[in-house]
C-alpha positions as CSV (number, residue, x, y, z in Angstrom):
1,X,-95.2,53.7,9.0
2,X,-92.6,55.6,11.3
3,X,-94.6,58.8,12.8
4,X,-93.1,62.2,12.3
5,X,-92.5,64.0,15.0
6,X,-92.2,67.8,14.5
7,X,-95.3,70.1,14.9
8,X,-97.1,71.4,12.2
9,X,-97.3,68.6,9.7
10,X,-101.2,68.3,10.3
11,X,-103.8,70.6,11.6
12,X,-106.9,69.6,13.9
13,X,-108.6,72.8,12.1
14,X,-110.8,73.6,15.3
15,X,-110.6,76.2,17.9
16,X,-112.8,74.0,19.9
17,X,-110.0,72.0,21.5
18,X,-108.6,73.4,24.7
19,X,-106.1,72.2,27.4
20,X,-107.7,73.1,30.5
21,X,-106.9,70.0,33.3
22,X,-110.5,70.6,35.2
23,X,-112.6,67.8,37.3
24,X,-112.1,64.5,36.5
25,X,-114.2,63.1,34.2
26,X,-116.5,61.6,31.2
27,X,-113.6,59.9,28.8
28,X,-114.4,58.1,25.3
29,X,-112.1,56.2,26.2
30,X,-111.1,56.5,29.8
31,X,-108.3,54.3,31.4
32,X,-104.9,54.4,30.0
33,X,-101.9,52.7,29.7
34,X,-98.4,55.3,29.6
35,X,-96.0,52.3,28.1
36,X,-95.9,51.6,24.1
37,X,-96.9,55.4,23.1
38,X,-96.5,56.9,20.3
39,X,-96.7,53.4,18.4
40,X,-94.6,53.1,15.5
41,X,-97.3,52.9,12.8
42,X,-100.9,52.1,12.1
43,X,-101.7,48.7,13.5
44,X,-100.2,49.2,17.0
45,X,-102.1,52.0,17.7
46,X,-105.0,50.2,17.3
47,X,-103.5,47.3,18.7
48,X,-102.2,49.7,21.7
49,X,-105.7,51.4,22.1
50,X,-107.7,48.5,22.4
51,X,-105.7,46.5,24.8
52,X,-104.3,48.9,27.2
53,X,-105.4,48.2,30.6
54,X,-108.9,49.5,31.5
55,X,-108.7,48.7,35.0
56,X,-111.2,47.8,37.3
57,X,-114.7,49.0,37.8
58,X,-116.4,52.4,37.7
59,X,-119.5,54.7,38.0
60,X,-120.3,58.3,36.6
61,X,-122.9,60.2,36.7
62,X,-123.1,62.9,33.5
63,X,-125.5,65.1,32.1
64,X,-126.4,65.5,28.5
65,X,-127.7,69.1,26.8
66,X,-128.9,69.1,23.0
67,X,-128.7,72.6,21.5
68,X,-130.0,73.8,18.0
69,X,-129.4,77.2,17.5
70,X,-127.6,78.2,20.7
71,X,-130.7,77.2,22.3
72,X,-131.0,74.0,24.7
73,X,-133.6,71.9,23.6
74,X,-133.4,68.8,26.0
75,X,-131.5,67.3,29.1
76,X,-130.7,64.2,29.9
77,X,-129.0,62.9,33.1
78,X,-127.1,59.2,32.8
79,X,-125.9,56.9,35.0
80,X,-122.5,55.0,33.6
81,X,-121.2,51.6,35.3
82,X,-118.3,49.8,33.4
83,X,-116.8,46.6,34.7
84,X,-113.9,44.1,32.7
85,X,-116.2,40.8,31.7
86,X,-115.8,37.8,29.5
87,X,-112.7,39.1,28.4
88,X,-114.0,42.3,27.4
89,X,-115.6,45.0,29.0
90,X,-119.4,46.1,30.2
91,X,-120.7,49.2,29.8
92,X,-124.2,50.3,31.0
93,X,-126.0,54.1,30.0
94,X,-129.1,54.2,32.2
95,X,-131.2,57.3,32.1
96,X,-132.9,59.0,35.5
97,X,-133.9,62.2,34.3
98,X,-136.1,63.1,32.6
99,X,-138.3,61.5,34.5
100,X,-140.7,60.3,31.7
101,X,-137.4,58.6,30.6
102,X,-136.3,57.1,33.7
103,X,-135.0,53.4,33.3
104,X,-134.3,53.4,29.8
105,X,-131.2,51.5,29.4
106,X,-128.5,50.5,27.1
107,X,-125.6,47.8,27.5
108,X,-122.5,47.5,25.3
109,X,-120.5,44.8,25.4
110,X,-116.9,45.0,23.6
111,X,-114.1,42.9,23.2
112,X,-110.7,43.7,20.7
113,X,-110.7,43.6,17.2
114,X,-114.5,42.2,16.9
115,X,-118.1,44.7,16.5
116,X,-119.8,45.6,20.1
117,X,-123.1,43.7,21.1
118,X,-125.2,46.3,22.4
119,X,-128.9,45.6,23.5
120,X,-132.0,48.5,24.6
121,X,-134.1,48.3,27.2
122,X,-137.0,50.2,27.4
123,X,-139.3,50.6,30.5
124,X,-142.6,49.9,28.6
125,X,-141.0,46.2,27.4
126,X,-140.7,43.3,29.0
127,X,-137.4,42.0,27.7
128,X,-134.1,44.0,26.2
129,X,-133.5,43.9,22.7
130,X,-130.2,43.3,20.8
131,X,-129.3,46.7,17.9
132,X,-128.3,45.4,15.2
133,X,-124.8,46.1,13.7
134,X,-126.4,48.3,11.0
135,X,-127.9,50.8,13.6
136,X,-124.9,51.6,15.7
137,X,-124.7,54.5,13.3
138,X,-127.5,55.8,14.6
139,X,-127.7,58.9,16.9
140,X,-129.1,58.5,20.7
141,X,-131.4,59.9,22.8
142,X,-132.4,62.5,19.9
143,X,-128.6,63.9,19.9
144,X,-125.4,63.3,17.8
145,X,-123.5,60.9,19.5
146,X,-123.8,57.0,18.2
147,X,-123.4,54.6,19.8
148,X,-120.1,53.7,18.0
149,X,-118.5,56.8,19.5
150,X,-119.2,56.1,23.2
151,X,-117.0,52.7,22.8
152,X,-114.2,52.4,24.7
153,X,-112.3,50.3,21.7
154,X,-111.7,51.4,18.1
155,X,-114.4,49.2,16.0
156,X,-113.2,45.9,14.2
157,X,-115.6,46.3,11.3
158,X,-113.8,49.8,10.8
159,X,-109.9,50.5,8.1
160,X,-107.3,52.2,9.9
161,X,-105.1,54.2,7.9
162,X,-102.5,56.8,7.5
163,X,-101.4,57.1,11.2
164,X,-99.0,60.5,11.5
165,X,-98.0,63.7,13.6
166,X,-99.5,66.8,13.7
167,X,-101.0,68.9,16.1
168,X,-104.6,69.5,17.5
169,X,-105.2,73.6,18.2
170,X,-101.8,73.7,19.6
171,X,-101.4,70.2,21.0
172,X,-99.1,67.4,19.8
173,X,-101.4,65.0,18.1
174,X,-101.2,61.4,16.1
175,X,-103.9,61.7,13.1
176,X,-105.2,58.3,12.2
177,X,-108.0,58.0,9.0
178,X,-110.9,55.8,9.8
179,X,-112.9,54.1,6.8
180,X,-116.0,51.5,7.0
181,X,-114.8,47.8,6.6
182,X,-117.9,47.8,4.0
183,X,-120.2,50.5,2.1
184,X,-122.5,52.0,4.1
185,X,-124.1,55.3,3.9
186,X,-124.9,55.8,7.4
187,X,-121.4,55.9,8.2
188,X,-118.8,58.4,7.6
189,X,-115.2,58.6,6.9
190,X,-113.4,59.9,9.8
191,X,-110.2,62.2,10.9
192,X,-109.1,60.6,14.7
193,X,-106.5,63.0,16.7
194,X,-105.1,60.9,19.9
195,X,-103.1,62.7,22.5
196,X,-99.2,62.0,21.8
197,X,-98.6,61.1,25.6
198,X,-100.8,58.6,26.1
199,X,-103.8,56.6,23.8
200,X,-106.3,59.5,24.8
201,X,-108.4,60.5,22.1
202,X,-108.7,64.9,21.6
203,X,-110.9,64.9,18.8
204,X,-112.7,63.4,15.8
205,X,-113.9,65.1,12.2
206,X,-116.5,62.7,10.4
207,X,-117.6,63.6,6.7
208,X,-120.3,61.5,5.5
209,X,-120.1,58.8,3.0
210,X,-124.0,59.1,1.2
211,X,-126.8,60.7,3.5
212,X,-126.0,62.7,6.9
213,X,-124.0,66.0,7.6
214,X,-120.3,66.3,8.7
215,X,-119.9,65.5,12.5
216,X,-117.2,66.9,14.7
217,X,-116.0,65.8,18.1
218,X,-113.7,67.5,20.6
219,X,-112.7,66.8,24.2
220,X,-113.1,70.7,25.7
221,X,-111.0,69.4,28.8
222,X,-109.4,66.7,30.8
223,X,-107.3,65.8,34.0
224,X,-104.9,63.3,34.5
225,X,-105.8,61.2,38.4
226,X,-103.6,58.4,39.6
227,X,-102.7,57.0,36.0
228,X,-106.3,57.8,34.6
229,X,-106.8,60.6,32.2
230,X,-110.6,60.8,31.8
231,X,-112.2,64.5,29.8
232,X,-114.4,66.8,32.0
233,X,-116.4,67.8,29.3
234,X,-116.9,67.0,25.4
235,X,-119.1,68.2,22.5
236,X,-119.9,66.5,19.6
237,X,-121.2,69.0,16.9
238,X,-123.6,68.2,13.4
239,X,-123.5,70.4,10.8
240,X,-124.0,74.1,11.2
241,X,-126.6,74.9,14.0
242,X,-126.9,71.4,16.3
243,X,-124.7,70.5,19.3
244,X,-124.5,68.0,22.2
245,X,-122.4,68.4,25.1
246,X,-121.5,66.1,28.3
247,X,-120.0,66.7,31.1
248,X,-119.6,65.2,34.6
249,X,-121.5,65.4,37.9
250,X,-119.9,62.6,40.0
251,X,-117.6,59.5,39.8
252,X,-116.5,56.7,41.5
253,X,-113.3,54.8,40.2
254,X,-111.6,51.0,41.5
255,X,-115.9,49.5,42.3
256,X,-115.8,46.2,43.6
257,X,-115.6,43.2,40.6
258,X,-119.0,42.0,41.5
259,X,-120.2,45.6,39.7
260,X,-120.2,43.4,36.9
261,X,-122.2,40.3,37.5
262,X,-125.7,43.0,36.9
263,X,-124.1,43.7,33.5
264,X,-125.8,41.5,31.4
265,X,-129.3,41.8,29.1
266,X,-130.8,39.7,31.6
267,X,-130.5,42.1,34.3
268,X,-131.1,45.6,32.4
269,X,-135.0,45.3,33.7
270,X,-133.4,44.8,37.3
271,X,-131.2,48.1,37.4
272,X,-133.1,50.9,37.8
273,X,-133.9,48.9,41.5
274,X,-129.9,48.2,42.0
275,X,-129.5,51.7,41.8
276,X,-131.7,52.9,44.1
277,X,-130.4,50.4,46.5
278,X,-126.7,51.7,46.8
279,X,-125.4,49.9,43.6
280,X,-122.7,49.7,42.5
281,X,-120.3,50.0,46.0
């Protein structure tokens, strides 16, 4: 399917979106290639999203607030260290604050066109444990983000459908449906706006398929550093009073490829340690 290219065929319907080029930062994904973009139809976006270089490794620091009502209820602050492995790439999420929750660890592990393999470790086991497929649904840390939307890749198990061009609040935009591979009520059907420069994804409207509310995700602002256009800040909102919002503290981009021989299951008990010992350099 050829995509269309004037403005105005499709609406992002939010006012949420906006433009501003602020500090680098947090990105769902976050490296990205400029060449083969816009793709001509459906299955090279995907194909371009989920092969595009990622580069080497990397280290942020972000923080995390859950509102309900306008009013914060929690904070978080997380450690993220990615590095390419097997093939694929290696994403840790370890928590330092609060302190109650310090250690508390997740690792993802992705590769194109197949489900993530994500195993928990919490500091009161002994051992990490693998989530299984049917959980990635489920919201973390108490907020609204799964842990299918912080992947860097678009989901195997997932249809991809109905790629064409619109805009997001103003900005050129490719819309792409999403559908699960299988019925599910945990899941949702959802609406995918990517930038029309470069595979950078602006926003996301989810409508549940049986149980749940209607999720929506927008990037509030990015930057674009040496090739890398990564978002500042993001929100992801739930129905009509709950909101989580990240933004960026610190980052370090182009780590050392040894960053990645801690990112395994094995080592998750090891990390909170690493850290405090100058890891990753």
């Amino acid at each position: 399917m050829s995509v269309p290219g004037n403005r105005g065929e499709s609406s992002c319907d939010s006012a949420l979106l906006s433009r501003r080029r602020v500090v680098i930062g947090l990105a769902i994904p976050g490296l990205w290639a400029r060449t083969g973009w816009p793709p001509e139809n459906t299955r090279r976006l995907v194909e371009a999203y989920n092969s595009r270089p990622l580069g080497r490794a990397g280290f942020r620091r972000v923080s995390v607030r859950l509102e309900n009502d306008g009013q914060v209820t929690r904070t978080y602050s997380v450690v993220n260290v990615w590095a390419p492995r097997d093939s694929g790439l290696a994403t840790l999420y370890f928590l330092t604050e609060p302190i109650e929750l310090r250690g508390t660890a997740y690792l993802q592990m992705e590769r194109a066109n197949r489900d993530p393999d994500v195993h928990l470790f919490l500091p009161t086991a002994k051992r990490p444990v693998r989530i299984a497929a049917g959980l990635l649904s489920e919201g973390l840390l108490g907020s609204d983000f799964a842990y299918l939307d912080l992947m860097w890749m678009l989901p195997g198990s997932r249809r991809y459908s109905g790629l064409k061009g619109g805009d997001c609040d103003g900005a050129l935009a490719l819309h792409l449906s999403s559908d699960p591979g299988a019925p599910d009520d945990l899941q949702e059907k959802q609406q995918l706006y990517f930038s029309r420069d470069q595979p950078f994804l602006l926003g996301m409207d989810g409508s549940p398929i049986g149980r749940g509310e209607r999720r929506r995700f927008r990037v509030l602002g990015w930057r674009d550093i040496s090739g890398t256009r990564t978002a500042s800040e993001m929100t992801m909102e739930a129905g009509a009073s709950r909101r989580t919002r990240i933004a960026l503290e610190t980052v370090r981009l182009g780590l050392s490829a040894e960053t990645a021989t801690l990112l395994t299951p094995e080592q998750l008990p090891r990390i909170g340690r690493a850290l405090d010992s100058g890891w990753p350099r």
